[in-house]
C-alpha positions in Angstrom: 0.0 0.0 0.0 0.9 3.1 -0.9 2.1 5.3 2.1 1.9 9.0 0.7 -1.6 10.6 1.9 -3.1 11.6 -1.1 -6.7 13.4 -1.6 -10.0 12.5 -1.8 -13.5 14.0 -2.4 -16.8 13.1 -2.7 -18.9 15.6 -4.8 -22.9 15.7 -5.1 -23.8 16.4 -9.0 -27.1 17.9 -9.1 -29.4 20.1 -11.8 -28.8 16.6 -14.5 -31.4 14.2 -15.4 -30.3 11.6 -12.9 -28.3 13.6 -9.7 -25.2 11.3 -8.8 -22.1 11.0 -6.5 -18.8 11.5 -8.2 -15.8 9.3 -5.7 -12.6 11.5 -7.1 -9.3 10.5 -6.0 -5.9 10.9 -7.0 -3.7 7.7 -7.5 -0.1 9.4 -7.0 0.8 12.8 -5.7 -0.4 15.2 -8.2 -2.3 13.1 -10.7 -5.7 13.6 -12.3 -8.3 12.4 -10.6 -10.0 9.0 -10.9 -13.2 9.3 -11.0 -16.7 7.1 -10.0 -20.1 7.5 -10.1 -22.3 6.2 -7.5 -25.7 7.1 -7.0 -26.0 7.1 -3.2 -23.6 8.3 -0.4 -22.1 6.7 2.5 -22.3 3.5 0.9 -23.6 1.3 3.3 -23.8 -2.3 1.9 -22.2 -2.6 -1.7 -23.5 -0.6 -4.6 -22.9 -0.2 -8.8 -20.1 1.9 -9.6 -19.5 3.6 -13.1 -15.7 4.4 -14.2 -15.6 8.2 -15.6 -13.0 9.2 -17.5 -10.3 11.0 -15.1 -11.0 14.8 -13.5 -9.2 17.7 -13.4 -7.3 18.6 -10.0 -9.3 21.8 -10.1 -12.4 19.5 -8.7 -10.7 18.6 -5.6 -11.5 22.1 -4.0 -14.3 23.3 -6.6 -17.8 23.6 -5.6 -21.0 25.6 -8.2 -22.0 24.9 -11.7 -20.5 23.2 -14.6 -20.2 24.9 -17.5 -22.2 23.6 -20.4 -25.4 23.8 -18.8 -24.1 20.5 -16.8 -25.7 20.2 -13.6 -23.8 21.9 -10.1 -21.6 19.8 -8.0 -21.1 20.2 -4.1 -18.5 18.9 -1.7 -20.0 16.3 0.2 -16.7 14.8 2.0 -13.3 15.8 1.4 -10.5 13.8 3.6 -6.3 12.4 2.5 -6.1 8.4 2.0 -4.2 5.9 0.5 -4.6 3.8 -2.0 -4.1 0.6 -2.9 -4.1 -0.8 -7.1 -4.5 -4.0 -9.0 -5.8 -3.7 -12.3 -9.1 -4.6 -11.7 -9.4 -3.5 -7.7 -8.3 -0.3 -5.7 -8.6 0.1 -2.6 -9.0 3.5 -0.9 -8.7 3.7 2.9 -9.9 6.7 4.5 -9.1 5.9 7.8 -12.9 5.4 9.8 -13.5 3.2 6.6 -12.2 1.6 3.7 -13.8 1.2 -0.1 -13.1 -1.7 -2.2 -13.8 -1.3 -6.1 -13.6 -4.3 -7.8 -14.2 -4.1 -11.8 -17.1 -6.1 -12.9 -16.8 -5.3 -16.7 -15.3 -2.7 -19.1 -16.4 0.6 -16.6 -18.8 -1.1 -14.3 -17.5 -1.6 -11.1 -18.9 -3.2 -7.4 -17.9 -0.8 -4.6 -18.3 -1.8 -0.6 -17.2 0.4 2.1 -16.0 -1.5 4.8 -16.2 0.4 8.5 -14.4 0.8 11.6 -15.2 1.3 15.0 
């Protein structure tokens, strides 16, 4: 596992046809941003995850509307991890809980969060 903190957010995109969670995290210091979309947060018990193409860094901190007439995002949770990769799991441990992707097929993914005491 990787022992750098790196960042992680958790933004709520609303104003679309079906509001969403975006999971954004970077991988290595300073990288784009992986990116999932869930449609609920916490995760409580496992849930569908949808592979996005990567972010820009500019997300970690950005909150209001996209342009393009696409939607508003919100920062929902922002917090450091690490990360852990395989090529078809990562594992991202925020400390108070830890969420396991594992890729189902092509861009769909299975994420659980797993959570400590």
């Amino acid at each position: 596992m990787r022992t750098t903190s790196l960042h992680f957010v958790v933004l709520h995109h609303t104003n679309i046809e079906l509001p969403h969670f975006d999971l954004l995290f970077e991988t290595i210091p300073g990288s784009d941003l992986t990116t999932f979309r869930v449609s609920d947060w916490p995760i409580d018990e496992g849930t569908h995850a949808t592979r996005l193409r990567d972010h820009r860094r500019l997300y970690l901190t950005y909150s209001g509307p996209i342009p393009g007439q696409r939607g508003h995002v919100s920062r929902v949770q922002q917090s450091n991890c690490l990360i852990e990769l395989s090529p078809s799991q990562i594992v991202v441990n925020l400390g108070r809980s830890v969420l396991r992707f594992e890729q189902e097929k092509d861009d769909a993914w299975w994420v659980r969060a797993d959570h400590q005491a």
